[in-house]
C-alpha positions, 0 to 999 in steps of 0.5 A, a space after each residue: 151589468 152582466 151581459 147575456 149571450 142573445 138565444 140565436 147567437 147560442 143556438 149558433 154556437 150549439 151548431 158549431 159545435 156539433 150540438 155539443 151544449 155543454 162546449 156551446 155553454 163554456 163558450 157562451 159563458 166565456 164571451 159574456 165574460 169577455 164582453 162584461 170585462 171590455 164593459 168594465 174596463 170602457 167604463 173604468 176608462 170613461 170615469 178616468 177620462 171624465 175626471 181627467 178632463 173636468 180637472 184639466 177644464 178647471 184648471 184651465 178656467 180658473 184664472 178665466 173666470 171672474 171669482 166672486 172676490 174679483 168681482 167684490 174687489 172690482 166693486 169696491 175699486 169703481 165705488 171708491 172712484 166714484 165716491 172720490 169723483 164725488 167728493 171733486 165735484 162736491 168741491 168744485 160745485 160750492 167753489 163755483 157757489 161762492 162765485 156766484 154769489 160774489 158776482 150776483 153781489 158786485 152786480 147788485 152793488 154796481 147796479 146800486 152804485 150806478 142807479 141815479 136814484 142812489 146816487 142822489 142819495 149818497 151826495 144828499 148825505 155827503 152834504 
């Protein structure tokens, strides 16, 4: 964007050098120049900066950030955890199944075995 001399700052010109307009033109011409170039130049040094930066911010973050391969394997190792404690459990819980079922048997046959009534029976059939 090309920048242009404000009208007051040219007249200013213009008397400085004694009304001489083609002088005050060249000078004009010259300091627009000169702001344009400085522009120029801030905003090649801003773009340069602004890549620079974003680079340094990315690589610095990149070993910071969880990356969605991370979160995945991470997953993946919690669900393989989870189903092996499963399986454990699963295991324990038809262990402890079959051990109940033993004691409630050998209640109901110490409840049989011990029942008056039972143990007439059983000397009936001895005899």
């Amino acid at each position: 964007m090309a920048y242009l001399l404000p009208r007051d700052a040219f007249l200013l010109l213009e008397e400085a050098f004694n009304h001489d307009r083609a002088k005050a033109e060249v000078f004009a011409h010259a300091i627009e120049t000169s702001i344009s170039a400085i522009q120029d130049k801030a905003n090649e040094y801003i773009v340069d900066k602004k890549d620079a930066l974003k680079s340094e911010l990315y690589n610095e973050l990149r070993y910071e950030l969880a990356t969605k391969e991370f979160v995945r394997a991470e997953i993946n190792g919690l669900r393989d955890e989870v189903h092996q404690e499963m399986n454990r459990l699963h295991a324990e819980m038809k262990q402890q199944g079959l051990l109940l079922k033993i004691l409630i048997g050998l209640a109901i046959f110490g409840l049989t075995l011990f029942n008056p009534a039972f143990v007439k029976l059983v000397e009936l059939l001895m005899k």
